[in-house]
N, C-alpha and C positions, 0 to 999 in steps of 0.2 A: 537086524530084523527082530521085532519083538510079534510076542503071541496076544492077539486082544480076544475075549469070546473063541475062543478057538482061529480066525484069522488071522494069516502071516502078514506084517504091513509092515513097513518100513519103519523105523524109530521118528514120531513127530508126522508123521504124514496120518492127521485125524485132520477130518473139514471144521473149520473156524468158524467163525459169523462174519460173513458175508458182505457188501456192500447192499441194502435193503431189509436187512432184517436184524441190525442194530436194537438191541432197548433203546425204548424213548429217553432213558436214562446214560446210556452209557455202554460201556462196555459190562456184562455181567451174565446173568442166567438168561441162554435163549430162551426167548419166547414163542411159544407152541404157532404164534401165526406171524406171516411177514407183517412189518410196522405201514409199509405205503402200498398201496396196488396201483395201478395204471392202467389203462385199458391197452390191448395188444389187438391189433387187425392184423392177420398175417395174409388175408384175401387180398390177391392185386382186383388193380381197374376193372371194372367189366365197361367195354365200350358200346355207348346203347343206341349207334347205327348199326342198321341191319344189310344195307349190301356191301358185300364184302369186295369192291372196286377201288380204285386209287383215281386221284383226277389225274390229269396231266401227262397220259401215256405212259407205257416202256416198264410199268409197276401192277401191283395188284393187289388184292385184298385176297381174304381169307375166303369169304361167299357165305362161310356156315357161323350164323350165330353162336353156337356154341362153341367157337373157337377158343384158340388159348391167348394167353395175355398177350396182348399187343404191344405192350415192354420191354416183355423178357426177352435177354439179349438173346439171337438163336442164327441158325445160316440162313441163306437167304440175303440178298442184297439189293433190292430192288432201291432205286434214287433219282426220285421223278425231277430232282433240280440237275439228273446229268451229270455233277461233278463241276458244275460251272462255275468260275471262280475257287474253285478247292487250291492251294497252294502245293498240293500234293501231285496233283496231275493225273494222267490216266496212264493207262496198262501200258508197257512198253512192249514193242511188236510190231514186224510187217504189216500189211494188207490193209483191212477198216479196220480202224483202232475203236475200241469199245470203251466208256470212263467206268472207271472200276468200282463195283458193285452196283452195274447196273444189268437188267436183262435185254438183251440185244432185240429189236425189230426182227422182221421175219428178214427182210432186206438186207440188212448184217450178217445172220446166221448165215454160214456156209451151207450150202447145197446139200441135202440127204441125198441118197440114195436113187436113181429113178427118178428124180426129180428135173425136167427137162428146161434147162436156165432161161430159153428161148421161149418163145411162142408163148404158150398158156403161163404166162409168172405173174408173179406179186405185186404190185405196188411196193417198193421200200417204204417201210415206213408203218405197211398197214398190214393188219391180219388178216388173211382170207377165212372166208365162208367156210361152210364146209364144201358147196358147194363145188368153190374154185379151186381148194387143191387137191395135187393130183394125189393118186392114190399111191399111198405108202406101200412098198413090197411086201408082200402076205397080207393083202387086204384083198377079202373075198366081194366081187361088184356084186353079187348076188344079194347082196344084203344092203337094201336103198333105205338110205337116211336124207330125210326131204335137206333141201337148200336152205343154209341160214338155220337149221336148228340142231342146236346139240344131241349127238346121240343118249341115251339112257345106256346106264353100265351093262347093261341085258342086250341092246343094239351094237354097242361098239365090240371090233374085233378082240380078243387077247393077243396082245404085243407075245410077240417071241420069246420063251423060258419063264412064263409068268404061271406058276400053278392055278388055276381057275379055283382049287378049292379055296384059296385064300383072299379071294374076291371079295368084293366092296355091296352091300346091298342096294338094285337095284334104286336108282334114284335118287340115290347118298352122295354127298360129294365124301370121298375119303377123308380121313384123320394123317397126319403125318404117320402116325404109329400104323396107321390099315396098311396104305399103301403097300403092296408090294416091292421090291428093288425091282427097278429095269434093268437090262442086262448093259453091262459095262459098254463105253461109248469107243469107239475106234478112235484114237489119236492121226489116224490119218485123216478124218474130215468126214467118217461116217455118224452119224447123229440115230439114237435108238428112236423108236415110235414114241411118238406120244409125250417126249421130253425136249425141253429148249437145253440148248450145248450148255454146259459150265463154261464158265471166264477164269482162267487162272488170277489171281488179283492177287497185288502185291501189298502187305503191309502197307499202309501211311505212318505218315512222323504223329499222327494225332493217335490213332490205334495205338502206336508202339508206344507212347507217355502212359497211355491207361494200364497197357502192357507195365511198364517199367514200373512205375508208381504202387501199381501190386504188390507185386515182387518183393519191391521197398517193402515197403508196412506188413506185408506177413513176414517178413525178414525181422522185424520188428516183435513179431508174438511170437515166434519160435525162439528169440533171444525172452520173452516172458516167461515162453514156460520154461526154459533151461533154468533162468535165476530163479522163478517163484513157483513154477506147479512142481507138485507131487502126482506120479501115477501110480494107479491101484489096479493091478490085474486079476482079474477075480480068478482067474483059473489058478494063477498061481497061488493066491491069498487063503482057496482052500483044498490046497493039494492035500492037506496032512488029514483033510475031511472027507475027501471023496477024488475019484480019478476022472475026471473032466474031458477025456478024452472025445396119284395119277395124276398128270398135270392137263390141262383140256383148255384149249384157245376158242372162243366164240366171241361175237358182236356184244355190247354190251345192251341189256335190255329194260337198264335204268336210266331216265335221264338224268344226266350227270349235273345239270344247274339247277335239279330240284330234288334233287336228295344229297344227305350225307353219308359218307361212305365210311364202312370199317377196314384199315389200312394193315396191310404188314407193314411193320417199321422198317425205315431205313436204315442200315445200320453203320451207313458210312460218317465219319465225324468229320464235319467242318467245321474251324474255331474262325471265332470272331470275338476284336477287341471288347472288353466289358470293365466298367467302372461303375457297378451295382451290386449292392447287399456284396461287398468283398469280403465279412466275415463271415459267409456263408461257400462262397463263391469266389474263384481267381481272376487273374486279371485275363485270362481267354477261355472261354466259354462254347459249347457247342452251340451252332445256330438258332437249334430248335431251345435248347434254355432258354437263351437272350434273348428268342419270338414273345415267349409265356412271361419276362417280365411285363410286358407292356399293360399286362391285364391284372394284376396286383394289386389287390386292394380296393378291390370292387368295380374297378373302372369298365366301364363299358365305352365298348366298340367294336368294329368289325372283326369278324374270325375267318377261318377256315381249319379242318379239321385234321390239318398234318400235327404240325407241333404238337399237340396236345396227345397226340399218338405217335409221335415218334422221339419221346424222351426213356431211350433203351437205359438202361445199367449203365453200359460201359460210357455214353454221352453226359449222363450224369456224374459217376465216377471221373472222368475228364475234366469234367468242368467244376469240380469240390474243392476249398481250399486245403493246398495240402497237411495241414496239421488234424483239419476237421476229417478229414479220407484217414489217416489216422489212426485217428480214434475210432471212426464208425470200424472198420475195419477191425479193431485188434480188443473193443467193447467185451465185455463175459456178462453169462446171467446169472443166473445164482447157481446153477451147478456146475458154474467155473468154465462154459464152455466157450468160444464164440460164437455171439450170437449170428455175424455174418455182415458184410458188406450189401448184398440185397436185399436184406431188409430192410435198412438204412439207406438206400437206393430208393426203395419204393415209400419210406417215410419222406424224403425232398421231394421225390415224384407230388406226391398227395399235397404234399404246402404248395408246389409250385402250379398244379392245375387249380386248384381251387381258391389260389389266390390270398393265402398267410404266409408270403415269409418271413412279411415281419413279426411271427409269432415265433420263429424260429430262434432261440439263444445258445451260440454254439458253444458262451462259457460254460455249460450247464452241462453239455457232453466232453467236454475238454476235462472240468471238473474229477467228473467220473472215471474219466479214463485215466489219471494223473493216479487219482486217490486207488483204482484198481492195479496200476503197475508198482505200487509198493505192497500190494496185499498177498498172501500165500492163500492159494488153492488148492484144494485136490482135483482131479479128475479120475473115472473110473475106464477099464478097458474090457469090455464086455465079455463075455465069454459065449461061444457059440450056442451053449447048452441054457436054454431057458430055466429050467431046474437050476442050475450052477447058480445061476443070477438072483433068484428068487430068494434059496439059500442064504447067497452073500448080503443080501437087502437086509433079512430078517437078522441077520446073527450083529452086522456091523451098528443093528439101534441099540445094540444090548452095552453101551456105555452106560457107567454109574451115573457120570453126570445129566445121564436125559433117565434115570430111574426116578419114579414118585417116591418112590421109598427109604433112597441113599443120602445122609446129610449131603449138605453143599459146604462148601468152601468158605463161606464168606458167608457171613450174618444178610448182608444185602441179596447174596444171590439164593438164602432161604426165604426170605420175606417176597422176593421178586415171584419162588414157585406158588405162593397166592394171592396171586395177581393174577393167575389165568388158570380157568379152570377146566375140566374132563363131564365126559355125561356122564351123569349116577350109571348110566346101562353097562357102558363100558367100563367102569368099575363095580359092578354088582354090588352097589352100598346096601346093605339092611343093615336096620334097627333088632337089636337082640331084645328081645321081650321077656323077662324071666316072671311068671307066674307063680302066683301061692303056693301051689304043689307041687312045686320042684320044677314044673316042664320047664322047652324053655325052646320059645317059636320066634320066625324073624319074619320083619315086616320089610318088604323090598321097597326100596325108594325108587319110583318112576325119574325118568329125567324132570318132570314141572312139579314134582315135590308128589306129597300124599294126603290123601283131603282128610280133616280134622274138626271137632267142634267146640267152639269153646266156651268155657262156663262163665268166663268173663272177658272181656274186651281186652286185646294184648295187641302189640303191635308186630305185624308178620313180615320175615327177611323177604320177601317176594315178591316184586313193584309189578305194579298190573300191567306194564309189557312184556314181563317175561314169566306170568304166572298166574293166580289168583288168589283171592284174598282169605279163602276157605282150603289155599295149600300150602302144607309148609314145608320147604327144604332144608338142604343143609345149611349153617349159618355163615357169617360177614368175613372174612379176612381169609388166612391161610387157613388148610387142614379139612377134613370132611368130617364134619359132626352136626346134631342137631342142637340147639340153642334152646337150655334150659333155664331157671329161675331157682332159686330155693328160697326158701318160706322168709326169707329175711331180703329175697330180692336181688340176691346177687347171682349177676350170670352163672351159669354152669355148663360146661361142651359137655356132651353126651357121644362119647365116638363112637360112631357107623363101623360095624363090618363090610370088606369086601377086598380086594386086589391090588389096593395100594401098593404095599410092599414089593408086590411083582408086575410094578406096570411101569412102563416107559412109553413117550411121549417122541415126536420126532422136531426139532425144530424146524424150522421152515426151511433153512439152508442145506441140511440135513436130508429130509423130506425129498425135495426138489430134486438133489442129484439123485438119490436112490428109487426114484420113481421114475427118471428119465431114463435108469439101470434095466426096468422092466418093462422100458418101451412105453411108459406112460407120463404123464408130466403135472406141478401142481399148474394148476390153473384155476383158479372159481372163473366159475359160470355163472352170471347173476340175470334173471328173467322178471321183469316189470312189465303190466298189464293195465292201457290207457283207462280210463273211464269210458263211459259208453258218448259214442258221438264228440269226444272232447278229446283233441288229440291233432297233430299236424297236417293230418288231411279233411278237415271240416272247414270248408267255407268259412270264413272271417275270424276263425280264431286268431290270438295274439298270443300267445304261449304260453311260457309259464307266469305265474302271478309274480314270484319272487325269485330271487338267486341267491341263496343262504346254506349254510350247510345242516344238515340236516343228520341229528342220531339217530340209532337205531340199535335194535335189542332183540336176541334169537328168544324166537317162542319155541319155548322148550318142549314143548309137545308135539312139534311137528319135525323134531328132530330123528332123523333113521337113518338108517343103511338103505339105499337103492336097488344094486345091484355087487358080482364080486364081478367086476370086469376081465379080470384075472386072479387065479387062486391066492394070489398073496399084493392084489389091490381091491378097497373097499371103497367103490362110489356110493357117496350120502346126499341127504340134502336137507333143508331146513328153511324156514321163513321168516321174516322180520319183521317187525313193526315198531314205526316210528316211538322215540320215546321224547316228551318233553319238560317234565315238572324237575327244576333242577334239583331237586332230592331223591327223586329217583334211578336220574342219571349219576350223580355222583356216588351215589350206593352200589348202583351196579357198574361204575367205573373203578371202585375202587378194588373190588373182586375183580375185575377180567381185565382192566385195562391192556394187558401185554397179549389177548387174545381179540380185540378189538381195532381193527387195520382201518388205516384212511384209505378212501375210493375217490383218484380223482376224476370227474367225465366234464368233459367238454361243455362248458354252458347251452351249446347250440343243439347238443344231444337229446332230443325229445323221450331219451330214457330218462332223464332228470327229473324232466315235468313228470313222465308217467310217477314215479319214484314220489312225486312232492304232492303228486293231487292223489294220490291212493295209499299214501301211507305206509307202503307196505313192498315185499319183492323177496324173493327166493331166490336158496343159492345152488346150485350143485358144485361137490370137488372130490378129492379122490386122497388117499394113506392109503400107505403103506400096511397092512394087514396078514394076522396067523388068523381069521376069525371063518376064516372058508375051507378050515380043514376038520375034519371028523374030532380028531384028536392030537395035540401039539403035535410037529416032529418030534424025535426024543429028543434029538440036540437043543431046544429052543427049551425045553423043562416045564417049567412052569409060567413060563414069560405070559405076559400080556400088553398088549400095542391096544394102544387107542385113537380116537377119530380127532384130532387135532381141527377141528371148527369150532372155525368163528363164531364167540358169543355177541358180540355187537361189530357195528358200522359206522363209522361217519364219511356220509355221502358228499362231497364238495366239489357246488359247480368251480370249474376254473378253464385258463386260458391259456395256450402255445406250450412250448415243449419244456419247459420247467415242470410240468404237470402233465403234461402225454405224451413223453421223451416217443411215443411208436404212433404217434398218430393216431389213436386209435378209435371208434366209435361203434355205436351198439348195428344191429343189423334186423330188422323187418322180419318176424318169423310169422306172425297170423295178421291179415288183415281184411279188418272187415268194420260193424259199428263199434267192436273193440281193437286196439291194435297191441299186438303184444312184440317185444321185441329185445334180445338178448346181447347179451356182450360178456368177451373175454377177457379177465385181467392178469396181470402177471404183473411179481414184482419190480419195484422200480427198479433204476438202476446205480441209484446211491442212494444213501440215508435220508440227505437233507434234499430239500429243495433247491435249495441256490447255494454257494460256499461258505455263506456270511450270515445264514437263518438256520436256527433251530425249528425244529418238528416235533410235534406229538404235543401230548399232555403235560400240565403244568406237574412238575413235580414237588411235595412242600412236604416237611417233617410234622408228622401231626403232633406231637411233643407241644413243639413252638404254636403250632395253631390252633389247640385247645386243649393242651396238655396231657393229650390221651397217647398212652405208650403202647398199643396196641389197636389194630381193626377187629372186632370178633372178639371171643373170648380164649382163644385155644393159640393163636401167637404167640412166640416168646415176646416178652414186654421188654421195652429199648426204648429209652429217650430218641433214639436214631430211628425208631419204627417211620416210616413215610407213607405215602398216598399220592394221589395221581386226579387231577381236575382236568374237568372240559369246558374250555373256554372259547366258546364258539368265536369272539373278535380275533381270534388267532388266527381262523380260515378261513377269513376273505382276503387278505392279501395276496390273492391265489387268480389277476387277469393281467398274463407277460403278453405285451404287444408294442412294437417301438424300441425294444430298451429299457421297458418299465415296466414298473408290477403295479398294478393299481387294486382298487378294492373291490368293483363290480364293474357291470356292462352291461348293455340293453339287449333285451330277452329276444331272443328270433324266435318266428313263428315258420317261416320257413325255411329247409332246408335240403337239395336234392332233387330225390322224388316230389317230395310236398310240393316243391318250386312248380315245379313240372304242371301238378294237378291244378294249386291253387292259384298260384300265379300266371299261368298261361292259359292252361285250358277254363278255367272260370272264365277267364278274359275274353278267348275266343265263342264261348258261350255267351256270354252276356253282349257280346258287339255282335256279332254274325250269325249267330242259331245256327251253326251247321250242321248236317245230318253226319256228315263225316270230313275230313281234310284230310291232309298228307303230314309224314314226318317235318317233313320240311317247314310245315306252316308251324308247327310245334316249337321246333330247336331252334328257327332262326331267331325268337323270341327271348330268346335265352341265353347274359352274357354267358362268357366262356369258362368262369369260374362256375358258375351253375350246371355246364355242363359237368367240369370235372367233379361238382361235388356226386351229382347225380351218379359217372362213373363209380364212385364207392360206394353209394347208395340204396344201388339194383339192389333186389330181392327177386327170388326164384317166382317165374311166374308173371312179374309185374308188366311187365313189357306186352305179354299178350289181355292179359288182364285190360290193358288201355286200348288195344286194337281192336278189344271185341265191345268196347263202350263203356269202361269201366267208369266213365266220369259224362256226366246230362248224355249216356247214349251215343257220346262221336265216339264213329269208328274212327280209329286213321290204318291209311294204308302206306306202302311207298305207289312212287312218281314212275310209269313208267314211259320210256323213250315212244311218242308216235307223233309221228309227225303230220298226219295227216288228222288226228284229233288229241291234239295237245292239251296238256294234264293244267288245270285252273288254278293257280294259286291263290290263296285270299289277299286281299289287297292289301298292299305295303301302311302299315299305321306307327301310330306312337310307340309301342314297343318292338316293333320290329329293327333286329339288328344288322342281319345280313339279307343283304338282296341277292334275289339270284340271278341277274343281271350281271355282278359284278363274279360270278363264278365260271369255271372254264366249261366251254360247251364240246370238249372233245374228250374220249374218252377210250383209253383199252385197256383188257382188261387180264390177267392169269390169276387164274383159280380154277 
């Protein structure tokens, strides 16, 4: 055990550099921001039918829109195919045999209570009214609930040992989490109010692989972290510092052939042979997988809307090749953790509803995962005491190696610390001003320099993206000074006062775990704002002009602190503008490169277009921070942390999981004649891109390139001095689909929602003026990729937005069941894809 900063830590167990936050060079001085970001959606599907019904009998939906993911594996086993054909068979047992995980008919269930088998019974098969059954024991008749309609939670009786204060507001369906517990069910054959009996159900041989397969592969990361993590218990690390001590049955009153319905998932697996995408997938497959190849790659034709809502975790997880399960499986992020099997769950999910697998390269995760089980991590073990953690945050950045002020090791790994730079604010730079009369006053440098006038024409370190031309900063290469002359013309550094000596910096690898230490995590936040009327929801737009990558450079004046989210985290933010005169980018590449991160978005990401037609786009993110306390702790001394943002960006459209290993894309936060909309990145999840391509900036000795042995004037001079170029032809090679990487791709204008607005509803406006339609007339319009993309797509709000007329005035509403004045569809045309003719016209329903 050795003593770091005051911390007890085990000998060698300090965090490394990372997979993602590599220099573009090499192995050498971390750099203050990660080298790749990616975009990270961790939101599952939102499914955007509204009745929460199942077709096909014996199942049911949710009912409340706001329900939960329709994915996520959970209890529950409703299985409107029966078990038919399942290789596994159904429950074993006397009497009616029931197929396992499914809910029984009323005709099945065993007899409650008081319930007279004879005379007044059921139809097998069918649900009664409320009408026809009879009255459950402790139901007062005094209390008439007309025939055929469901009581309201204020009408109906309270079931027996249910506290009424813990009740449901009237005219709510419950939440899983509201509901009350009913009181335990007699295993003799008694059945509680208000609930269908459980099915004992036995494991199947397809359950138990997912089962097994688990097991495996985290069998796998507990032998990772035995050979390569380090764990750091904070409580221990500063012992010597401180002592750390209702379920409801009714008729269904949707028609079932004219609406789409929102499903609980089946959660039963049935595999079926498969000889598709098998480096994605094995040779047997859960049914509903195999369903959603069909519609791959754009193909239209007929749906219905199980499969597409019943591809669970564990169905997916079943049907993954086992090497690629794996990996997703046993994958780390940058604070060494795992990141988890459902999210990688819900990343195939998203390829496979929206119809890219073959955007899918699972050398790319295999890669990663290969190059991660030779890598040493640390992990941290929290301590109960938020104080304790906060403590251990701030003491463990106090390594020499992340001081401004401590030589480095290695001549490269001096030159590397300028290459990215800090705000002047956070380092309190001023100018010492000494006066004829002895005084002697300091001129504080702003972050965008200090305005000046001059007597003669000079040329200023300051490119008009990140400055102006009447402000001067500090000067070019390493060191904080301002850029003099002397009378003969030869440069001269002029060094700045301020904090240097006492400030450290957190690398991004670094950073990451100790923010995720205090419950926070890095992430930038990046927020772009359409133009006015120009944007994916305007009538006949085509998208973006171009797909190029795109630089970009912090304006330095719009840089602050936000908020302290926490007394030792500091949320900032700042804003960007494109840069393009390549003398200006290379100037300002050669100062920050190692703080200037590639952002890859999806070409089809109408963030990109916002980002390309405005020039422009803001970030928010978060550090580690002493800067929210009155006055340092004692133990931290004189220390100073600084704001580790990003001084530039390069923006690059691209394509499939080489470049959005998570799937990721922006999300809809204001809409109107502007559209504004944000997105989360997180870093990648290796260095490179593929196993066999270099990333980042060209690195060249400027010695050799124009014999200059230094940037700046204040560097030590080295033949070996280098520099860093941006070479835009390097990032387009960035569209994986098929197998191959290509260079570019034709621009979409829609996507999702858009689909939705421009493509259908224009349609429907321009053929038929209707004053309003139904869902129905909407989605059947729409292949089945379109819907799934739309599932990712939802934003808060949109759905009603559309039903109150959001697009030429049509309302739409749903379809409901009358038979005696049946609901009008618009007539079946060229894009119509499913008929409701060919959908089932029976229906029941539990919710």
């Amino acid at each position: 055990m050795t003593t770091v900063n005051g911390l007890i830590i085990s000998d060698g167990c300090r965090l490394g550099i990372k997979p993602g936050f590599q220099n573009p060079v090499g192995g050498g001085q971390g750099g203050s921001t990660p080298v790749v970001l990616v975009p990270f959606d961790p939101s599952a599907a939102e499914v955007p039918f509204e009745p929460g019904e199942e077709p096909g009998g014996g199942g049911g939906g949710s009912g409340s829109p706001g329900g939960g993911d329709p994915t996520v594996t959970g209890e529950g086993d409703p299985d409107p195919e029966g078990g038919e054909g399942d290789p596994t068979g159904s429950v074993a047992g006397g009497g009616t045999s029931i197929p396992v995980g499914r809910l029984p008919s009323i005709g099945q269930a065993p007899n409650p209570p008081n319930v007279d088998p004879g005379g007044g019974g059921i139809p097998t098969g069918r649900l009664p009214s409320l009408g026809q059954a009879t009255n459950p024991p402790n139901f007062d008749p005094g209390v008439q609930i007309p025939v055929g309609r469901l009581p309201s939670i204020g009408q109906a009786q309270n079931p027996p040992n249910i506290d009424p204060g813990t009740g449901v507001p009237s005219g709510r369906l419950p939440t899983l989490g509201q509901a009350p517990e009913p009181p335990t069910s007699n295993p003799g054959g008694g059945i509680p109010i208000g609930r269908l009996p459980l099915i004992t159900q036995a494991e199947n041989s397809n359950q138990g692989y997912v089962n097994t397969k688990l097991s495996q592969v985290n069998s796998v990361a507990q032998n990772q972290v035995s050979t390569n993590g380090e764990e750091i218990v904070v409580n221990q690390a500063i012992s010597n510092i401180i002592d750390p001590n209702a379920t409801t049955i009714s008729n269904p009153i949707y028609d079932p052939q004219k609406n789409f319905f929102k499903l609980i998932p089946n959660q039963k697996i049935k595999a079926v042979p498969n000889g598709a995408y098998l480096n994605v997938f094995r040779e047997f497959v859960a049914e509903e997988v195999y369903d959603i190849f069909f519609y791959q790659e754009g193909k239209t034709k007929s749906w219905d809307e199980k499969s597409i809502q019943n591809l669970t975790d564990d169905k997916i997880i079943f049907s993954l090749n086992v090497n690629l399960l794996e990996a997703f499986n046993n994958l780390r992020d940058a604070t060494g953790k795992q990141i988890g099997i459902s999210t990688f769950a819900n990343v195939i999910r998203k390829h496979l509803v929206t119809g890219t697998i073959n955007e899918i390269n699972t050398d790319y995760y295999l890669d990663a995962y290969n190059t991660q089980k030779n890598s040493k991590f640390t992990s941290f073990v929290k301590s109960e005491s938020e104080s304790s953690n906060e403590l251990f945050s701030l003491l463990y950045l106090r390594e020499q190696r992340y001081g401004l002020g401590f030589p480095k090791e290695t001549f490269q790994n001096q030159i590397e610390m300028g290459r990215f730079r800090f705000l002047n604010e956070d380092l309190k730079l001023s100018l010492r001003i000494d006066r004829s009369d002895g005084s002697v006053s300091k001129l504080t440098i702003p972050n965008q320099g200090f305005p000046i006038t001059y007597l003669n024409p000079v040329d200023v370190s300051t490119t008009p993206a990140v400055g102006s031309t009447n402000l001067l900063n500090i000067g070019d290469g390493g060191g904080y000074y301002i850029q003099a002359k002397l009378a003969d013309g030869e440069g001269k550094p002029v060094v700045l006062d301020g904090l240097v000596s006492s400030t450290f910096y957190a690398p991004a690898s670094v950073r990451s775990s100790l923010l995720d230490l205090v419950d926070s995590g890095l992430q930038y936040e990046i927020t772009a704002d359409s133009l006015t009327n120009k944007h994916e929801f305007v009538s006949g737009d085509a998208g973006p002009s171009a797909l190029a990558p795109l630089y970009f450079g912090i304006e330095l004046s719009s840089a602050g602190t936000v908020a302290f989210s926490k007394p030792s985290v500091e949320d900032y933010s700042a804003t960007y503008f494109r840069m393009t005169d390549s003398d200006d980018i290379q100037k300002h590449l050669n100062n920050n490169a190692l703080a200037v991160p590639q952002v890859y978005l999806d070409y089809r990401d109408p963030l990109y277009r916002y980002i390309l037609d405005t020039s422009s786009f803001s970030l928010k993110a978060s550090d580690i921070s002493n800067k929210d306390f009155v006055a340092n702790p004692t133990l931290l001394r004189d220390d100073n942390f600084v704001k580790n943002i990003p001084f530039g960006f390069v923006i690059v459209p691209s394509r499939g999981s080489n470049f959005n290993p998570f799937n990721g894309r922006s999300k809809v936060s204001s809409l109107g004649e502007k559209v504004t909309r944000k997105i989360l990145l997180t870093p990648s999840l290796n260095r490179g891109i593929t196993s066999n391509e270099g990333v980042g900036f060209e690195f060249y000795n400027t010695y050799l390139d124009n014999e200059s042995t230094r940037i700046g004037s204040f560097e030590q001079e080295s033949v070996h001095n280098f520099g860093y170029r941006y070479d835009p032809s390097k990032f387009y090679n960035t569209f994986y689909v098929n197998d191959s990487l290509g260079t570019s791709s034709s621009p979409v204008s829609s996507y999702g929602a858009s689909y939705l607005v421009k493509d259908v509803l224009d349609y429907i406006k321009d053929t038929y003026d209707p004053e309003s339609v139904v869902w129905f007339d909407v989605f059947s319009r729409m292949p089945l990729s379109r819907i799934g993309e739309l599932m990712y797509d939802l934003h808060d709000g949109f759905l009603d937005r559309l039903k109150n007329g959001f697009r030429h005035g049509i309302k739409i509403k749903n379809a409901q069941r009358n038979n005696l004045k049946p609901v009008s569809l618009l007539a079946e045309d060229s894009k119509t894809i499913v008929e409701s003719a060919t959908r089932p016209n029976v229906k029941l329903i539990d919710r």
